[in-house]
Rosetta silent file (secondary structure, phi, psi, omega in degrees, C-alpha in Angstrom):
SEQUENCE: XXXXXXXXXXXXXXXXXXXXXXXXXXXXXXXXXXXXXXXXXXXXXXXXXXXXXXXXXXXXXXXXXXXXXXXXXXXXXXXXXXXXXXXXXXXXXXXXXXXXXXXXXXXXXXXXXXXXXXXXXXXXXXXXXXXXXXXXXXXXXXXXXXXXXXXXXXXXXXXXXXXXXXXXXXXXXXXXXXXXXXXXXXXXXXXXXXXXXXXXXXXXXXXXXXXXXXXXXXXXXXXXXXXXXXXXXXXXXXXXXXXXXXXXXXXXXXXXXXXXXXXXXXXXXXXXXXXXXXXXXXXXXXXXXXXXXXXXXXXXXXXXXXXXXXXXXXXXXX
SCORE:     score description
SCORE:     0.000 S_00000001
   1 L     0.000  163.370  171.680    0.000    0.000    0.000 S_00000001
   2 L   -69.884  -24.659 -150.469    0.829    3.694   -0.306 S_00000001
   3 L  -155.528 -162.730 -178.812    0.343    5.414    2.640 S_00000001
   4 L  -138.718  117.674  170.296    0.064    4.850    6.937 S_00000001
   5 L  -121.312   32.486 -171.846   -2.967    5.785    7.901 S_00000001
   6 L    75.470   22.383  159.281   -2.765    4.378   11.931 S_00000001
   7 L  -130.679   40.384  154.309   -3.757    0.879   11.299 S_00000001
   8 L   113.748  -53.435  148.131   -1.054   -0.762   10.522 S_00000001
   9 L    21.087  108.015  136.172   -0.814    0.856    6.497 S_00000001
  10 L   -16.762  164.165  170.964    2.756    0.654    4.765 S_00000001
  11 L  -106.582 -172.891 -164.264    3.979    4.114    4.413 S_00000001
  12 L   -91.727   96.101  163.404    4.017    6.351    1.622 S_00000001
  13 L  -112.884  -59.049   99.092    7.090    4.833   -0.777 S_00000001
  14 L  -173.980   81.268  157.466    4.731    3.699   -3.203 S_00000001
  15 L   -93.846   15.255  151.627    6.103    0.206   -2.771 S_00000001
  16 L  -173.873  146.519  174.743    2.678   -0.903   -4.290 S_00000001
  17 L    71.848 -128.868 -159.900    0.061    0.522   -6.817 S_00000001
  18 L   -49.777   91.807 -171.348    1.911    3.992   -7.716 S_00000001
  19 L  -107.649    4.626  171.859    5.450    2.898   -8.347 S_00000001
  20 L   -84.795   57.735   69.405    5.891    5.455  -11.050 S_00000001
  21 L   134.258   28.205 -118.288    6.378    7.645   -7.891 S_00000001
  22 H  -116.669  -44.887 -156.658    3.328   10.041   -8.330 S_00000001
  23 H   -55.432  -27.446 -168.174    2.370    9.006   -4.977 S_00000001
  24 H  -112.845   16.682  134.502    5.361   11.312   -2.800 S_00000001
  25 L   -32.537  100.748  169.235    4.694   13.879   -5.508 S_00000001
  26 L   -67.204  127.179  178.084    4.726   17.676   -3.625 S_00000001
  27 L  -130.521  150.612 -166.918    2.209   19.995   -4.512 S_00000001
  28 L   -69.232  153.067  177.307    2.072   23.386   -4.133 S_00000001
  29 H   -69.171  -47.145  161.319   -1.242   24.550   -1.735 S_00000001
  30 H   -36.477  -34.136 -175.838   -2.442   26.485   -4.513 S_00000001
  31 H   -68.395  -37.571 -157.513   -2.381   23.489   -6.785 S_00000001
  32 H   -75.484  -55.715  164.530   -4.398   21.494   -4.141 S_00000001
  33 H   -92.030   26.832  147.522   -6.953   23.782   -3.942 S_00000001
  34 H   -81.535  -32.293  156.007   -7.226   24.102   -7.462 S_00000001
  35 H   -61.606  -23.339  165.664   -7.820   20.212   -8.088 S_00000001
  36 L   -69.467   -3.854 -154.713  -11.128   20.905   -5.584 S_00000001
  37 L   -96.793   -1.620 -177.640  -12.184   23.531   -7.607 S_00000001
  38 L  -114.855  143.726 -167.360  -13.931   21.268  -10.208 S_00000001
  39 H   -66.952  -34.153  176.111  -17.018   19.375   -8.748 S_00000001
  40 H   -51.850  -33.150 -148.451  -16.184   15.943  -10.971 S_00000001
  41 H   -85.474  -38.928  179.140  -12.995   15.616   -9.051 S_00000001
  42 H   -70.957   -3.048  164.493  -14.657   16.893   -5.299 S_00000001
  43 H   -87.356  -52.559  160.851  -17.018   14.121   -5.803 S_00000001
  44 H   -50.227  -53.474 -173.360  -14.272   11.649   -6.396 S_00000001
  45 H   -44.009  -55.497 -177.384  -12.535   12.793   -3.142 S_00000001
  46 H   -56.712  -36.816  174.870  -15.546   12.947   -1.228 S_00000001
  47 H   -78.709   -9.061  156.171  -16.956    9.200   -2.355 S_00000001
  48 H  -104.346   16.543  171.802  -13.390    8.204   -1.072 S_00000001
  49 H  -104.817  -48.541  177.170  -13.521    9.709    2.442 S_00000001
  50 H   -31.762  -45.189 -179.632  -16.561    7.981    2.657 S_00000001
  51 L   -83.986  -24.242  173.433  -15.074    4.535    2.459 S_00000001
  52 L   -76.731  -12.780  170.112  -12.184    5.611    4.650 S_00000001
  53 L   -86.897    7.102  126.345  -14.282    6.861    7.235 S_00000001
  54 L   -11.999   49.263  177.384  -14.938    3.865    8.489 S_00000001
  55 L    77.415   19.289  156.347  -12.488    3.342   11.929 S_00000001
  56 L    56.797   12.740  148.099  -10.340    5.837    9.444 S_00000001
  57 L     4.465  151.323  162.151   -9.639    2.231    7.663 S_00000001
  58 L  -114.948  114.489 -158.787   -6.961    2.473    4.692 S_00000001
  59 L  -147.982  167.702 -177.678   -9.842    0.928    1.983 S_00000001
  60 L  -148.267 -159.554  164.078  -10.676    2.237   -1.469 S_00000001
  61 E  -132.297  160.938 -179.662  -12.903    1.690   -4.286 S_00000001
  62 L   -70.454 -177.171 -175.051  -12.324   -0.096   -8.234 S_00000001
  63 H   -78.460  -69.917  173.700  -12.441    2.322  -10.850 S_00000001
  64 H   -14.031  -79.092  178.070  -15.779    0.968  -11.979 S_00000001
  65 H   -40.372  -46.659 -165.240  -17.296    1.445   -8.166 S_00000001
  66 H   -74.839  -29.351  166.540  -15.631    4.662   -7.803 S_00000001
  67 H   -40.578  -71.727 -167.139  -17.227    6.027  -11.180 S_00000001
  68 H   -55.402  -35.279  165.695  -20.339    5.104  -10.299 S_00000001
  69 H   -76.300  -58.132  150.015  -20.335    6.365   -6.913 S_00000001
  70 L   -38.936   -2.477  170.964  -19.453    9.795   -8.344 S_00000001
  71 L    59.357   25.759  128.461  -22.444    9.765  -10.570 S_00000001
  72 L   -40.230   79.655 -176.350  -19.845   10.063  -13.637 S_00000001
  73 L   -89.284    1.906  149.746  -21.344    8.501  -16.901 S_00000001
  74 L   -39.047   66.138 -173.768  -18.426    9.530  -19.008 S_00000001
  75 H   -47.448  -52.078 -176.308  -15.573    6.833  -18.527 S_00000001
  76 H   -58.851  -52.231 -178.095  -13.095    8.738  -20.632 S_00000001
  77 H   -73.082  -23.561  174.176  -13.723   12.369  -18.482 S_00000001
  78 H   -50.532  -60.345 -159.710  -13.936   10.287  -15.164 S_00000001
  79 H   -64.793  -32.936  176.822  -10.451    8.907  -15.920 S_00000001
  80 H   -72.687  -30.243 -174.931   -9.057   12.478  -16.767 S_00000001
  81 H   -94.908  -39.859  174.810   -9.891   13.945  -13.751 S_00000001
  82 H   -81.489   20.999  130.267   -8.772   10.972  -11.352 S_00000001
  83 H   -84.368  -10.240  148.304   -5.434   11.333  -12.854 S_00000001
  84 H   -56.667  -22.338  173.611   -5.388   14.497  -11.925 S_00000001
  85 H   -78.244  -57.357 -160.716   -5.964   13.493   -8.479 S_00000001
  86 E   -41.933  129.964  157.448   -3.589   10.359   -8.333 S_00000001
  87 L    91.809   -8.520  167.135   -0.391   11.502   -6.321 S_00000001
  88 L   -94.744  -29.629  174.524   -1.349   14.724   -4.538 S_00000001
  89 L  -174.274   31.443  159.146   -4.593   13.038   -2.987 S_00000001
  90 E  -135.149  173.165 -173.445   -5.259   10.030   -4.550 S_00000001
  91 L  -144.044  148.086 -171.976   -3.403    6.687   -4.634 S_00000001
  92 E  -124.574  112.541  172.197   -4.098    3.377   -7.047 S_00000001
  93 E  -121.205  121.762  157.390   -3.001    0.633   -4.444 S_00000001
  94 L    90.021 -118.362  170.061   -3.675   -3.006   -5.999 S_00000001
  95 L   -93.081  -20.283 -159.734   -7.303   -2.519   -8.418 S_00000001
  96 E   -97.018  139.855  145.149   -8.471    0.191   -5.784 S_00000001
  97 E   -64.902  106.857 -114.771   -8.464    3.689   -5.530 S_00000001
  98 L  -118.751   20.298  -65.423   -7.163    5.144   -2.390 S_00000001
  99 L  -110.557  121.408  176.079   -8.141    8.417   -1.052 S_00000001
 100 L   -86.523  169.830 -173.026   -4.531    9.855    1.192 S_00000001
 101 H   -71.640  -19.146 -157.449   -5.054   11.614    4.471 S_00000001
 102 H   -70.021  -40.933  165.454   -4.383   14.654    3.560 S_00000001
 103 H   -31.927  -91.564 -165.042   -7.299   13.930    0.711 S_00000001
 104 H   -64.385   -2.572  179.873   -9.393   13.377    3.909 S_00000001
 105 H   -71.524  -49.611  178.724   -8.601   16.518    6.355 S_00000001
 106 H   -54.935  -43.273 -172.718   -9.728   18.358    3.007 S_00000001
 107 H   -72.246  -42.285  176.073  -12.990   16.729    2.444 S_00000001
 108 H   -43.416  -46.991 -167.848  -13.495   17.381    6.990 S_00000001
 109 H   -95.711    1.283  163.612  -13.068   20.689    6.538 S_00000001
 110 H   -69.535  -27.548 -176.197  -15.056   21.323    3.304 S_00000001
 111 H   -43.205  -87.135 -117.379  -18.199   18.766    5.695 S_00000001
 112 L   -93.400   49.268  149.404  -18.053   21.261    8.259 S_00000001
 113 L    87.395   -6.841 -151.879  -18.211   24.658    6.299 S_00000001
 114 L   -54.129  -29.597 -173.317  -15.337   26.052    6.943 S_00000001
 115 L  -116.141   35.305  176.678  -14.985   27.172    3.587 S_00000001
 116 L  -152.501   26.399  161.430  -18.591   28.114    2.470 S_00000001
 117 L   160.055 -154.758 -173.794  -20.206   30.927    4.509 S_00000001
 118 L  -116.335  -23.134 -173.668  -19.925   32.471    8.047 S_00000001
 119 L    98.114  167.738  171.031  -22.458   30.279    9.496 S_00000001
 120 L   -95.655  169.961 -163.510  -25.038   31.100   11.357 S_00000001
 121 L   -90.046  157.596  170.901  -25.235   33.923   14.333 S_00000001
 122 L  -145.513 -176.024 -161.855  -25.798   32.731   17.817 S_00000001
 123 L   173.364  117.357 -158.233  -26.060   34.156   21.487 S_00000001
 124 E  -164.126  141.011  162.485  -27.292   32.709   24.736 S_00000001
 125 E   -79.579  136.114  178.892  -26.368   33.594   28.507 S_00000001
 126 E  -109.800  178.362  179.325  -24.466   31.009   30.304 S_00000001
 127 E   -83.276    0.920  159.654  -24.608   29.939   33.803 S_00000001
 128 E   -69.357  123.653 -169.889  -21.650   31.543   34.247 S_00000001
 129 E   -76.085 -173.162  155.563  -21.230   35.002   36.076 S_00000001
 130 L   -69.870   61.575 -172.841  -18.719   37.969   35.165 S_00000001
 131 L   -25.289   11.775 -172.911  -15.879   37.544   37.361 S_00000001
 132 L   -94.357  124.271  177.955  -15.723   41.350   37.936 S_00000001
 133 L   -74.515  -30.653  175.626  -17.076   42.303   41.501 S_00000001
 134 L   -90.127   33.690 -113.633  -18.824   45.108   40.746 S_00000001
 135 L  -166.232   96.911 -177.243  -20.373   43.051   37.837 S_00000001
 136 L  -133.494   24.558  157.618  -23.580   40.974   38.075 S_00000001
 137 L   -56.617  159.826  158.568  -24.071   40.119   34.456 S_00000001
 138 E   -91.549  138.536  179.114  -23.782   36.487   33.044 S_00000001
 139 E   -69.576  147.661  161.553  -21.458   35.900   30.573 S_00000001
 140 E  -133.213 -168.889 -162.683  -22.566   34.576   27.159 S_00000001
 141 E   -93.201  121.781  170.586  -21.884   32.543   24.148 S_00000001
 142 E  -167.307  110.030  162.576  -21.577   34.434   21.101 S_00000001
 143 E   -92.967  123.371  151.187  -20.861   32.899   17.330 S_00000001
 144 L  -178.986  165.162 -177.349  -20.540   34.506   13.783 S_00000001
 145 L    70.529   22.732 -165.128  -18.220   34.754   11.443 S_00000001
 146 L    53.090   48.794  159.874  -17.347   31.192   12.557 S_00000001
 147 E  -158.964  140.366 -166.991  -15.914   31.874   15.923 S_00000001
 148 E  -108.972  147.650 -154.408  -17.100   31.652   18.991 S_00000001
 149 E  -148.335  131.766  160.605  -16.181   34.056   21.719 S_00000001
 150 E   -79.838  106.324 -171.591  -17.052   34.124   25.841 S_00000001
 151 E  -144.703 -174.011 -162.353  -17.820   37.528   27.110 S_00000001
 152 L  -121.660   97.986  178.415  -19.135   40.051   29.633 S_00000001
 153 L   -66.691    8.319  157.164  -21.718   42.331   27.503 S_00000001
 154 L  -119.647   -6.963  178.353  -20.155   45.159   29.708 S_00000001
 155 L  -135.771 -112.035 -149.517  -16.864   44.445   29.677 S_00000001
 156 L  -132.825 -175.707  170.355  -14.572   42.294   26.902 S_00000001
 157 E   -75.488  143.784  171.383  -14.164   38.597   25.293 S_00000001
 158 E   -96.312  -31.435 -139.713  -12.538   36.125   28.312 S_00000001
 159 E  -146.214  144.327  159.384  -12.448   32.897   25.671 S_00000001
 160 E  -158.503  151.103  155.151  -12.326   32.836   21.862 S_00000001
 161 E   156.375  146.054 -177.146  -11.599   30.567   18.949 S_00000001
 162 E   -18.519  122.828  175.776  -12.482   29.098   15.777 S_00000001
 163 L  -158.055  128.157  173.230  -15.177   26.685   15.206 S_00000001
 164 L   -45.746  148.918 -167.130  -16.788   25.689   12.132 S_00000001
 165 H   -86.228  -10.501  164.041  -20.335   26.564   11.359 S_00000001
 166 H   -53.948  -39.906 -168.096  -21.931   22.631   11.561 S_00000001
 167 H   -46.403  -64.012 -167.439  -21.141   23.030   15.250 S_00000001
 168 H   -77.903    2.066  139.785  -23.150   25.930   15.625 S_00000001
 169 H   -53.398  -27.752 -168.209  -25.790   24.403   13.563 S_00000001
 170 H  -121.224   -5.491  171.849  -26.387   21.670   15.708 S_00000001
 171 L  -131.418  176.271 -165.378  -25.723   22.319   19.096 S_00000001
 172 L   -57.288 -172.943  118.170  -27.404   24.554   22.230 S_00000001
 173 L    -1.409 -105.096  174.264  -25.550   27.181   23.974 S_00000001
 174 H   -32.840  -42.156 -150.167  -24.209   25.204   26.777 S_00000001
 175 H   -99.045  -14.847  177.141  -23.077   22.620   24.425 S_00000001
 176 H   -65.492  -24.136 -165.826  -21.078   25.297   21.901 S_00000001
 177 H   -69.638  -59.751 -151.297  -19.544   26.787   25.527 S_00000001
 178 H   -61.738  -65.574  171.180  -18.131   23.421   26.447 S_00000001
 179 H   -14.437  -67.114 -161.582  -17.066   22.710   22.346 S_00000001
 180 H   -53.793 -104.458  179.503  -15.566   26.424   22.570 S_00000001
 181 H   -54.906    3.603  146.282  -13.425   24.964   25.593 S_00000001
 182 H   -77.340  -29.102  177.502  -12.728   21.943   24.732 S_00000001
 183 H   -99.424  -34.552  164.211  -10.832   22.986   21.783 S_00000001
 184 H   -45.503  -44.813  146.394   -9.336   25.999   23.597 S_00000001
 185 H   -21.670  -68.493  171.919   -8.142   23.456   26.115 S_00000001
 186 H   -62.558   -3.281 -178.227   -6.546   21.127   23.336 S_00000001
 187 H  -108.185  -17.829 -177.835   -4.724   24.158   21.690 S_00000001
 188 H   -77.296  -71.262 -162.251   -3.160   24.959   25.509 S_00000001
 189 H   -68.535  -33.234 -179.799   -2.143   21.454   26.285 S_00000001
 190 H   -46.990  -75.528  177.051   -1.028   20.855   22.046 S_00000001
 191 H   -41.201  -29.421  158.326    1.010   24.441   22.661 S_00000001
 192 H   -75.821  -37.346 -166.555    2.580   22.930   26.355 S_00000001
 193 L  -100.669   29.971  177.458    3.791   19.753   24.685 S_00000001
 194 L    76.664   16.762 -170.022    5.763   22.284   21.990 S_00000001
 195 L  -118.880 -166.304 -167.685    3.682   21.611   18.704 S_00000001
 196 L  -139.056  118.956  156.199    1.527   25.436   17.339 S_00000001
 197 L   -42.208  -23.001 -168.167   -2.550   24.815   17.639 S_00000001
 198 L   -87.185  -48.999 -166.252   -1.988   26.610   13.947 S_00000001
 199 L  -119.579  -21.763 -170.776    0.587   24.790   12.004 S_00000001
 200 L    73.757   25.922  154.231    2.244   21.558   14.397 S_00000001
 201 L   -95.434  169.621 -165.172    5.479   23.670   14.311 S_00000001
 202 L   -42.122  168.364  162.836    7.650   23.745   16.727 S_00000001
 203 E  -139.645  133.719  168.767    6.263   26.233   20.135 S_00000001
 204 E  -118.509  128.915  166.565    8.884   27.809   23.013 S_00000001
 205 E  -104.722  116.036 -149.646    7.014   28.148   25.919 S_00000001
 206 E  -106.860   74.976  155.545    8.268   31.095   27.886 S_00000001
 207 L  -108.823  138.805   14.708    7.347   32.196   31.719 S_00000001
 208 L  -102.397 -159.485 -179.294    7.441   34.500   32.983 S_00000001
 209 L   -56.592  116.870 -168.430    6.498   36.684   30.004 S_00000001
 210 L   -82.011  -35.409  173.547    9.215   39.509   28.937 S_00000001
 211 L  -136.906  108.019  161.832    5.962   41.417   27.405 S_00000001
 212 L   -70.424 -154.322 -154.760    2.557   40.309   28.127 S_00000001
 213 L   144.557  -81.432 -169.741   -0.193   41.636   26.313 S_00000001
 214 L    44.262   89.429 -154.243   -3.466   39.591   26.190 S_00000001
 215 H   -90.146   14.309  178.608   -4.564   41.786   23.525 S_00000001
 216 H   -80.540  -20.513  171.843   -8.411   40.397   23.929 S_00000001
 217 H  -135.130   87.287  155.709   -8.416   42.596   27.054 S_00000001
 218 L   -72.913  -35.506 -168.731   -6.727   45.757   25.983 S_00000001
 219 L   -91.699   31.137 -160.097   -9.866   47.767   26.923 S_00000001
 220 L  -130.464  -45.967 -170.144   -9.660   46.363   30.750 S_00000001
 221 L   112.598  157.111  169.149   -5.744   47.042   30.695 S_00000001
 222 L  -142.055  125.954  175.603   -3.378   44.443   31.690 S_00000001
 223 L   -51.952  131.686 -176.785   -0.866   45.288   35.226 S_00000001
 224 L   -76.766  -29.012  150.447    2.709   45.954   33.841 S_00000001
 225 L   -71.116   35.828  176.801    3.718   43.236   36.461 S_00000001
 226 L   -48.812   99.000  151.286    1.162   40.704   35.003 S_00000001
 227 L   -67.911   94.368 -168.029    2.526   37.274   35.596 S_00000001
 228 E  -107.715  151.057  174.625    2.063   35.471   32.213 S_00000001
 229 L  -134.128  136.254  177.873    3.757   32.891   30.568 S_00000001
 230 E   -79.218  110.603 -175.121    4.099   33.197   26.692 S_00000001
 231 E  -128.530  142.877 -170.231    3.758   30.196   23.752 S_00000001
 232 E  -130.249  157.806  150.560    5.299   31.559   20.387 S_00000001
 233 E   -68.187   99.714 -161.354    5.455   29.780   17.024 S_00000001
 234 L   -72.132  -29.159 -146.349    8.969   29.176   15.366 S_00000001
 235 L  -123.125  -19.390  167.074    7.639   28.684   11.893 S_00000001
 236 L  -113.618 -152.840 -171.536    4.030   31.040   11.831 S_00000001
 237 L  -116.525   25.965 -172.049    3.091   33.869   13.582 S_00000001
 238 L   -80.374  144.171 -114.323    0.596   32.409   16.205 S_00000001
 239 E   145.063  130.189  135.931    2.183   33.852   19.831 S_00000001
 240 E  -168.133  174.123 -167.629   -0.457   34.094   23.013 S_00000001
 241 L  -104.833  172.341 -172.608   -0.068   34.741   26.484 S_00000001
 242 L  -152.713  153.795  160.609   -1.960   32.582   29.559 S_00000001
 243 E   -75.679  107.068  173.860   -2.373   33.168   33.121 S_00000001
 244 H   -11.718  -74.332  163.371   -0.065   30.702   34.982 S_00000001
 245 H   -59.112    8.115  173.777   -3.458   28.365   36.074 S_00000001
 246 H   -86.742  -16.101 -169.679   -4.454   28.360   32.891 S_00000001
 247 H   -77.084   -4.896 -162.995   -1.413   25.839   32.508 S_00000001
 248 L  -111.559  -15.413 -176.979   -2.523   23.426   35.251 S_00000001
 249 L   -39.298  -36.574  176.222   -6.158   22.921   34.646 S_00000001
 250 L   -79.363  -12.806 -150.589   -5.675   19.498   33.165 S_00000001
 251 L   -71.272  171.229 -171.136   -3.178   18.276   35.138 S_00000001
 252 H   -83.502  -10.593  169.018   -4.685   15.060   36.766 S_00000001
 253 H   -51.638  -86.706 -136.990   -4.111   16.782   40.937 S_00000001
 254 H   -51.853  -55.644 -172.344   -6.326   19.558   39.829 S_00000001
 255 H   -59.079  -69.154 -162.703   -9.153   17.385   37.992 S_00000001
 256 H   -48.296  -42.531  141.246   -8.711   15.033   41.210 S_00000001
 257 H     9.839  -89.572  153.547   -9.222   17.746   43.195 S_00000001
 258 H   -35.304  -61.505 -154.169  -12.160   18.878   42.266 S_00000001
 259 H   -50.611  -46.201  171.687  -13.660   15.442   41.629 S_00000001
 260 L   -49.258   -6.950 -161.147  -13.034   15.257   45.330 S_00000001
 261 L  -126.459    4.051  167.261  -14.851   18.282   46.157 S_00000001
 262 L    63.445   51.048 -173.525  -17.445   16.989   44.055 S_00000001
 263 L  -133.610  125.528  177.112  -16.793   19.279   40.734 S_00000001
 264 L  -113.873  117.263  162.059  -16.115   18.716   37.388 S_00000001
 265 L   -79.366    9.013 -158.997  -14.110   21.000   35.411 S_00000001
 266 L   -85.728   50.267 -169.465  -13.593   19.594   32.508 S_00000001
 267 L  -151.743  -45.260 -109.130  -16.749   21.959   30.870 S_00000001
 268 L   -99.643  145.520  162.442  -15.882   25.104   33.002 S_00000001
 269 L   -93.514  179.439 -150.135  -14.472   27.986   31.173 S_00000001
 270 H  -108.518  -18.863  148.326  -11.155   29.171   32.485 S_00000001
 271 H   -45.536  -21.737 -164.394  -12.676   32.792   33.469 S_00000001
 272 H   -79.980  -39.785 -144.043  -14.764   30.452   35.909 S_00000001
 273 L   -88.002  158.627  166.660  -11.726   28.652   37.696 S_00000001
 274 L  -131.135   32.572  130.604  -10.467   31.553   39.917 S_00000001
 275 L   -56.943  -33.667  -95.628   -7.129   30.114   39.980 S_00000001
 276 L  -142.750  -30.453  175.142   -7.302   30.728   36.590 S_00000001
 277 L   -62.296  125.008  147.222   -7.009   34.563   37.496 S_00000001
 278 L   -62.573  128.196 -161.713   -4.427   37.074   36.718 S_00000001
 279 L   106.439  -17.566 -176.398   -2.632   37.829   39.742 S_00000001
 280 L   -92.258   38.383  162.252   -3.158   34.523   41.266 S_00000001
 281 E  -143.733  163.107  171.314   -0.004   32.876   40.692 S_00000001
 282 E  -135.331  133.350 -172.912    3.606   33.927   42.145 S_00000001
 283 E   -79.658   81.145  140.014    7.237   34.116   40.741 S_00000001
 284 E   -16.752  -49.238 -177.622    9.082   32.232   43.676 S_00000001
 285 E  -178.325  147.753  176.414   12.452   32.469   41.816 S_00000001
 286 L  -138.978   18.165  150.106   13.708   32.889   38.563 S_00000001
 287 L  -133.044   85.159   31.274   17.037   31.138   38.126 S_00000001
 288 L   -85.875  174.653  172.979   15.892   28.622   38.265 S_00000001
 289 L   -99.391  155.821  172.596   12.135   29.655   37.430 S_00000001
 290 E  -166.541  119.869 -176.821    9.500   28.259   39.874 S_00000001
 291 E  -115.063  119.016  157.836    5.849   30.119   39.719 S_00000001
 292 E   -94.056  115.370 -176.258    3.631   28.978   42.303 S_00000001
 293 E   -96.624  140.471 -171.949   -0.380   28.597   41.703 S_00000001
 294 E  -117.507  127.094  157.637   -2.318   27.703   44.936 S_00000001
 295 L   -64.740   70.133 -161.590   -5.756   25.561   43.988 S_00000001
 296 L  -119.765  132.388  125.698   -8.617   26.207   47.043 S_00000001
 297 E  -132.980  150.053  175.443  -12.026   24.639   48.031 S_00000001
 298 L    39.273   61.109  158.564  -14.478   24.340   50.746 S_00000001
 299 L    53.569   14.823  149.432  -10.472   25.596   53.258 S_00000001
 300 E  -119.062  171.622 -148.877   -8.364   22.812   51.557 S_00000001
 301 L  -125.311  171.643  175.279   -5.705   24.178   48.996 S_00000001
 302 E  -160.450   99.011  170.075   -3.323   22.101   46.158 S_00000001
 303 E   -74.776  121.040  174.824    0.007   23.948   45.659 S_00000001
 304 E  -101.105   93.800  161.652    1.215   23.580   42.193 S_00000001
 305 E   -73.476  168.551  162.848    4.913   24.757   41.168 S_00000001
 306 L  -149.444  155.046 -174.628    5.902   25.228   37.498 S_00000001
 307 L  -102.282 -155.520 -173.126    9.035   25.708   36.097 S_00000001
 308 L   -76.221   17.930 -134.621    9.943   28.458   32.689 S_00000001
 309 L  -167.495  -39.972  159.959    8.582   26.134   30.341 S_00000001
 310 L    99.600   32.791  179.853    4.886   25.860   32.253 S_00000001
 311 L   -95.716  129.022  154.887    5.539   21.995   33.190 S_00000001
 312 L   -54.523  101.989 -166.494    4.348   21.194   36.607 S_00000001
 313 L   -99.032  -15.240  178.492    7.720   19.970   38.595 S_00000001
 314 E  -173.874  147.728  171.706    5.877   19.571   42.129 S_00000001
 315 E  -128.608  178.766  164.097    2.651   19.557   43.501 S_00000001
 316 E  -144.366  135.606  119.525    1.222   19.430   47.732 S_00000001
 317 E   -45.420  128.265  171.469   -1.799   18.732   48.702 S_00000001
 318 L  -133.135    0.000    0.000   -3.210   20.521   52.146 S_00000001
C-alpha cells in the first residue's frame, strides 16, 4: 500500500500501486486547492472519504465502483480527472483507488463549512457570572463569522476561537460553551507539549512573560507586572499569552481535586476557575524559574509549582 494511515498501512514509498512515484509527488497549496475547484474531481474525493471513514480504515474503491459512486457517466472524463488526483490526494493501491489523508482533512473541513459561509449567528447567557465584583451580568456565548467568543456584555471577550459553522448548527448554547473549551483546552495542552494549535510547528514556551499583552483585554488594561507565561510559534506567527493556572487545569491533581470536592471542570471555562485569574499565581524564583499557583475549596488548597517552560515539577496537597 501507499500510505500509513494508523492501522497498521505501509507508508508512503509507493512500494505498491503507484510505483511510477506520483504518490510522494509535492504539490504546491495552490495546486491542491485548485484540483477541488472542479465538482467531478470533489465528488471523487468525497466518495473516497466515505469509504475511509470507516475506523479511518486504509480501503478504497475499483475504478468501476468509484465512477459510479461519483455519478460520472463519461468513462473517458472520469479517468481524466482521477489522474489528476492520483499523487497529490489520490493513490491506485492493488485494483483500488485510495483516497490519502491529507485527501481526507480536506474533504473534513469542506463537511463542516469552513470554507462556504460564516455560518449562522448565535447568542445565549451562560450559567456563568462575570468575574468582575462590581459586575452581576452572566457571561454569554456568542458565534458569527465562525468563531465563537465568551464575554461580559459590559466588559470584553474572556475565551475565543475558531469553530466551524456545523457546530453551531447543531448544538445549544451550553453545548457550543463546552465545544468552545474543549478545543481551547486542546490548543493549551497541544502548545505545552511544543507543537503550534496553527501549524504543528515547533512552540517555546516562555514564563514568565518579557511582554505580556493579552490583547483580547486591551480595553480592561493588563498590570505591567502581570505574571504570564508566553507560547510563540517558530515557523508562523501564532504567539499568546496565559495566566499561569491556565497551565494546570488538566493536570490530573487539579481534575482530582475537584472530583473530590465533588466538581467537574472539565466543561468550566477558564474565566470560571479563579485560579485561573491574573494575579493569582507567584514568581518564587527565577534562576531557576519556579511560579507557584495555589488551587482552594471548601479551606483545603493544592500547591502547584511550574518551572519556565509551564511543566508542573511539584505539587502538595493541604
Amino acid at each position: 500500500m501507499a500510505e500509513r494511515s494508523g492501522h497498521g498501512e505501509p507508508d508512503e514509498r509507493g512500494q505498491a500501486g503507484d510505483t511510477d512515484g506520483r504518490a510522494n509527488d509535492g504539490v504546491a497549496p495552490t495546486g491542491v486547492f485548485e484540483l477541488l475547484a472542479d465538482e467531478t474531481r470533489l465528488a471523487i474525493v468525497r466518495e473516497l472519504a466515505r469509504v475511509r471513514r470507516s475506523n479511518w480504515q486504509w480501503a478504497g474503491l475499483s475504478f468501476a465502483d468509484l465512477r459510479r459512486a461519483a455519478g460520472v457517466d463519461d468513462a473517458g472524463n472520469f479517468s481524466y480527472h482521477l489522474e489528476k488526483l492520483r499523487g497529490p490526494l489520490v493513490v491506485k493501491d492493488g485494483e483500488e483507488y485510495c483516497l490519502r489523508n491529507r485527501g481526507l482533512q480536506l474533504v473534513g473541513a469542506v463537511k463542516s463549512g469552513r470554507y462556504t459561509g460564516p455560518g449562522e449567528t448565535m447568542r445565549g447567557e451562560t450559567e456563568f457570572d462575570c468575574p468582575y465584583p462590581d459586575c452581576d451580568r452572566a457571561l454569554e456565548v456568542a458565534y458569527d463569522d465562525q468563531y465563537s467568543r465568551l464575554r461580559c456584555p459590559d466588559h470584553h471577550v474572556f475565551n475565543g476561537t475558531a469553530i466551524p459553522p456545523v457546530a453551531a448548527d447543531h448544538l445549544d448554547v451550553a453545548d457550543l460553551l463546552a465545544v468552545t473549551m474543549l478545543d481551547l483546552r486542546e490548543q493549551v495542552e497541544r502548545a505545552r507539549a511544543g507543537v503550534c494549535p496553527n501549524c504543528w510547528g515547533p512552540v517555546e514556551a516562555t514564563m514568565p512573560s518579557a511582554d505580556p499583552t493579552l490583547p483580547s483585554m486591551a480595553d480592561v488594561g493588563v498590570p505591567d507586572d502581570a505574571l504570564l507565561a508566553t507560547f510563540r510559534c517558530e515557523r508562523c506567527p501564532t504567539s499568546f499569552d496565559l495566566p499561569p493556572g491556565a497551565c494546570v487545569v488538566d493536570h490530573p491533581a487539579v481534575v482530582a481535586f475537584h472530583h473530590d470536592h465533588g466538581e467537574d471542570i472539565r466543561g468550566r471555562p477558564y474565566v470560571a476557575l479563579p485560579f485561573c485569574g491574573i494575579g493569582r499565581a507567584d514568581l518564587e524564583s527565577e534562576d531557576p524559574v519556579r511560579v507557584s499557583v495555589d488551587v482552594r475549596l471548601d479551606g483545603d488548597a493544592l500547591h502547584l509549582w511550574l518551572d519556565g517552560e509551564t511543566n508542573v515539577v511539584e505539587y502538595e496537597l493541604e
